[in-house]
C-alpha positions in Angstrom: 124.2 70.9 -123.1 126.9 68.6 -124.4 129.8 70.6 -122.9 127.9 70.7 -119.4 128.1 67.0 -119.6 131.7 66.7 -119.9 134.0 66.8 -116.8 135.6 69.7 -116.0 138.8 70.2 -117.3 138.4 68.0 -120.0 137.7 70.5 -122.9 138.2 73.9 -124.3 136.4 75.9 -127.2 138.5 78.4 -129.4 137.1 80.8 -132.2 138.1 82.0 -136.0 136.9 85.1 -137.6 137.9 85.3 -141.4 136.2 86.8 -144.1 137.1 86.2 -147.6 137.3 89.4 -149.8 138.3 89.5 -153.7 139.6 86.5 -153.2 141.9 86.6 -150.3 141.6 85.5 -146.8 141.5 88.1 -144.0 142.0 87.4 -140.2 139.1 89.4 -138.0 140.6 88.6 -134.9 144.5 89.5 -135.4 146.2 92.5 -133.0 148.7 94.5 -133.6 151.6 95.1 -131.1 149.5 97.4 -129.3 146.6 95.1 -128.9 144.2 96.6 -131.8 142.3 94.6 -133.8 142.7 94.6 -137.6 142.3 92.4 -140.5 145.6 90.4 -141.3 145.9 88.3 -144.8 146.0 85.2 -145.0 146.4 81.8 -146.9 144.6 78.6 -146.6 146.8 75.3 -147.6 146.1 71.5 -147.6 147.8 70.0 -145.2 149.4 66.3 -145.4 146.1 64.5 -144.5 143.8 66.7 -146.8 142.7 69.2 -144.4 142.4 72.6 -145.3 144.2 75.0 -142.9 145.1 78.5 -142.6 148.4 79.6 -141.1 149.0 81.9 -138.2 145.2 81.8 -137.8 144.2 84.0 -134.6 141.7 81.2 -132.4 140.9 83.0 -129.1 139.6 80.7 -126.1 135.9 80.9 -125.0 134.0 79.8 -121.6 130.2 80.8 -122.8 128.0 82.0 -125.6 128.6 85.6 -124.6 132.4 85.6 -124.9 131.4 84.2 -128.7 129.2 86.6 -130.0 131.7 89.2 -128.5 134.3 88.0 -130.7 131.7 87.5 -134.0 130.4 91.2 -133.0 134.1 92.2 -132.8 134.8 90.7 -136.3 131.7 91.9 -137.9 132.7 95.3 -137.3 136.1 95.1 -139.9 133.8 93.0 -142.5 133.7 95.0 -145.7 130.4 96.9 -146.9 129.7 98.9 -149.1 126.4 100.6 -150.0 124.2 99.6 -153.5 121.1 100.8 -155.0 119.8 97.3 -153.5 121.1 97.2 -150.0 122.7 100.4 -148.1 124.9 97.7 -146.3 125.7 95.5 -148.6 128.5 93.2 -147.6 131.5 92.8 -149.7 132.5 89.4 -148.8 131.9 86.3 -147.1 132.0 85.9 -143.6 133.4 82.2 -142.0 133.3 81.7 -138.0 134.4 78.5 -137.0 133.7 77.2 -133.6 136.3 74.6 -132.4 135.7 72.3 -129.3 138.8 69.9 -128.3 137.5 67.4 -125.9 140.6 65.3 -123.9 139.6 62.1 -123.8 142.3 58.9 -122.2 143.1 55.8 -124.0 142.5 51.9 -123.6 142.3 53.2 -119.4 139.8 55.8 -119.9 137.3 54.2 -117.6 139.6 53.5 -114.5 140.7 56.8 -114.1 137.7 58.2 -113.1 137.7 55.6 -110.3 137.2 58.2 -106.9 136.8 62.1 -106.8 140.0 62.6 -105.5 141.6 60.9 -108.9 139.4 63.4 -111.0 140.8 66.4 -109.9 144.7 64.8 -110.4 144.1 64.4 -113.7 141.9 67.5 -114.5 145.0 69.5 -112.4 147.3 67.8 -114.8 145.1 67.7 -118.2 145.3 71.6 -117.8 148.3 71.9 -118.7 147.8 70.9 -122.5 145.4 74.0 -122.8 146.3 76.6 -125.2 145.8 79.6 -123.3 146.8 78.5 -119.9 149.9 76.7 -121.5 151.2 80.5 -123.0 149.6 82.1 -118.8 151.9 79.4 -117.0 155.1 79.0 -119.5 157.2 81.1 -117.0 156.6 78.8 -114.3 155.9 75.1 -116.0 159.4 75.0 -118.0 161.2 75.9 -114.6 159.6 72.2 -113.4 160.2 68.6 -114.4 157.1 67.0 -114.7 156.2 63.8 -112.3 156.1 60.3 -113.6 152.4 60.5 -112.7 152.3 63.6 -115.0 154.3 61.9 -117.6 151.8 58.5 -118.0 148.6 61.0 -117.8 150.0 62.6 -120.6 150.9 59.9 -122.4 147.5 58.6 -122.3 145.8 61.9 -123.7 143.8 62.0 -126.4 142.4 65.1 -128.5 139.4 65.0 -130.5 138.3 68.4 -132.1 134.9 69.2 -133.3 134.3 72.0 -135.5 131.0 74.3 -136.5 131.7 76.6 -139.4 129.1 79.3 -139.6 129.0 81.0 -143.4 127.4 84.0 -144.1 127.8 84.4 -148.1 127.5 87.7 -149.7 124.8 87.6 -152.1 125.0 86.9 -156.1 124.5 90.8 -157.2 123.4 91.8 -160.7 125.0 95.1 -161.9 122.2 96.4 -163.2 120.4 96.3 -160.4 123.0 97.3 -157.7 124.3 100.2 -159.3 127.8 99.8 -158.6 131.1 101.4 -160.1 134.8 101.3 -159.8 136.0 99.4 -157.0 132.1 98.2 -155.6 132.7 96.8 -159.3 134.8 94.8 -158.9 134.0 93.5 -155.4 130.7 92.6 -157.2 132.8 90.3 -159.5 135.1 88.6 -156.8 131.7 87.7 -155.2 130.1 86.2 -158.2 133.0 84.0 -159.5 133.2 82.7 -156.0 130.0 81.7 -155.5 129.9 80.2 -159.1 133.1 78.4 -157.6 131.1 76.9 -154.4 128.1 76.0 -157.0 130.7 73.7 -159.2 132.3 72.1 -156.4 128.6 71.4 -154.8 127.8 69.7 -158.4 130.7 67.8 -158.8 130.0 66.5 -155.1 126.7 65.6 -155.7 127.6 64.0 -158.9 130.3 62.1 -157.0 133.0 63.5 -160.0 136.9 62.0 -159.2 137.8 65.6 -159.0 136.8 68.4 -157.1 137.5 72.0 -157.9 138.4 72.9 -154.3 141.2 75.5 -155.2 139.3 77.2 -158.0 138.6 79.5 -155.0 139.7 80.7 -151.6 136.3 80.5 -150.6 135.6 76.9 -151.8 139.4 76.2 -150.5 138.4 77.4 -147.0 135.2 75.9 -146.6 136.9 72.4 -148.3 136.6 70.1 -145.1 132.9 71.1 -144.8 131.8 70.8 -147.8 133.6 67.7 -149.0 134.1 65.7 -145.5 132.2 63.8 -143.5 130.2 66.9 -142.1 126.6 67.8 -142.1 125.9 70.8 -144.2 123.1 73.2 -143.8 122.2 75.8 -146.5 120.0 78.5 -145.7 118.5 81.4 -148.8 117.4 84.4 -147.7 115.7 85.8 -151.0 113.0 88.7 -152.0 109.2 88.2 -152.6 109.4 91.1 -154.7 108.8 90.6 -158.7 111.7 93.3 -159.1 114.1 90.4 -158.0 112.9 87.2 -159.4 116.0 86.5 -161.6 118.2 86.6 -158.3 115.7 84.6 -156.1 115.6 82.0 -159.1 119.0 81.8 -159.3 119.6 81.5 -155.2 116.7 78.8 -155.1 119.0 76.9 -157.9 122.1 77.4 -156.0 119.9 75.5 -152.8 118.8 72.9 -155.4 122.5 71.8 -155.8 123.2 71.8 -152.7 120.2 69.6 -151.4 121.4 67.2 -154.2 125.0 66.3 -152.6 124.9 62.9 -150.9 126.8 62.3 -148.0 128.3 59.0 -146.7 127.7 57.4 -143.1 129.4 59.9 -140.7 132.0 58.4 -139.0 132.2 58.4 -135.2 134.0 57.9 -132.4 132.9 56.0 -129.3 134.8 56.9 -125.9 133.9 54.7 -123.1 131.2 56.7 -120.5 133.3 57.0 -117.5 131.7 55.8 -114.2 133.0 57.0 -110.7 133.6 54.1 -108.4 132.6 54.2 -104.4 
């Protein structure tokens, strides 16, 4: 509903596929040089304003909710599992799809440019050509033209906001007792545990409002730093077993949701755009 309110032209939505396995960062959505998907390694940095980023990150462009779950379906199929005397598809490792939307928004003018139709479509025409994907279709032909003066100010007056959904599917805390596993499921099982004992610090030093955070205790908690620890709002679903057999593990998952329930976020901070209004 949001993007349907937005003028056309004025936004574009780009996905990630990672999954983080013992420890390391893969890319779901990487090619080869003959167009086949595969998982590519990664590494997540902070950049100069805090952020946490991840190089050479594959982000493919979206125009609807099927093209999305297309690309989740697509990286879903490369995730890592590996069958347990629990779960006969038991994944491996976590599982991070972020959803990016940048909006182009104009600066102190924002409101008189949308004066007539006609002045819409010039600047929609010219926004385009900031766009990721149509920036790499029309290289060939854009470089070979000097852009107009009208071009020129447009640009100038261009403003990106991005807004990002991270979807998280963790693998579960696993108990080798219970799961059964050997050799290499071994020590998958540990990678998983020492990571999600990473995210459970980092959400108590959060909620206790510590000086430091152990972000990079972890490429899990690394990844997922700007979510946890920014101005986002974070949503923590448990999906755990009635059964007696697994009370220890549903304990401990209902503990981990405690923590989490306990971090305190500050006022959000917003932007506010002018609404634009279309003159007779």
């Amino acid at each position: 509903r949001l993007i349907s309110e937005k003028p056309p032209g004025s936004y574009w939505v780009e996905v990630s596929v990672v999954e983080v396995y013992n420890n390391e960062i893969f890319d779901l959505l990487a090619k080869d040089s003959c167009g086949k998907v595969f998982g590519v390694k990664r590494d997540v940095v902070t950049t100069r304003e805090g952020k946490s980023d991840v190089p050479l990150l594959t982000h493919e462009t979206v125009e609807n909710a099927s093209e999305f779950l297309h690309l989740v379906n697509r990286g879903l199929q490369l995730r890592v599992t590996h069958p347990t005397l629990v779960h006969a598809h038991s994944s491996r490792s976590h599982l991070v799809v972020t959803l990016t939307i940048t909006t182009v928004v104009f600066g102190d003018n924002f409101s008189t440019l949308w004066e007539d139709e006609q002045t819409s479509q010039r600047l929609n025409k010219e926004a385009s050509c900031t766009f990721p994907q149509k920036m790499r279709d029309n290289k060939s032909t854009s470089s070979s033209r000097a852009s107009s003066p009208a071009q020129l100010e447009a640009t100038e007056k261009m403003k990106q906001v991005k807004t990002r959904l991270q979807l998280v599917d963790l693998a579960g805390s696993e108990c080798v007792g219970m799961s059964g596993v050997t050799g290499a499921a071994l020590r998958e099982t540990s990678f998983i545990n020492r990571s999600l004992s990473a995210l459970a610090d980092v959400l108590g030093a959060v909620a206790e409002q510590r000086a430091h955070i152990p972000y990079r205790n972890s490429k899990l908690t690394h990844l997922l730093q700007d979510s946890v620890g920014g101005d986002a709002k974070l949503l923590v679903m448990l999906c755990i077993s009635p059964g007696q057999k697994y009370l220890t593990e549903s304990l401990q998952s209902l503990g981990f949701g405690i923590r989490a329930r306990q971090v305190q976020r500050g006022q959000v901070k917003k932007k506010n755009f002018p609404v634009p209004s279309k003159g007779k």
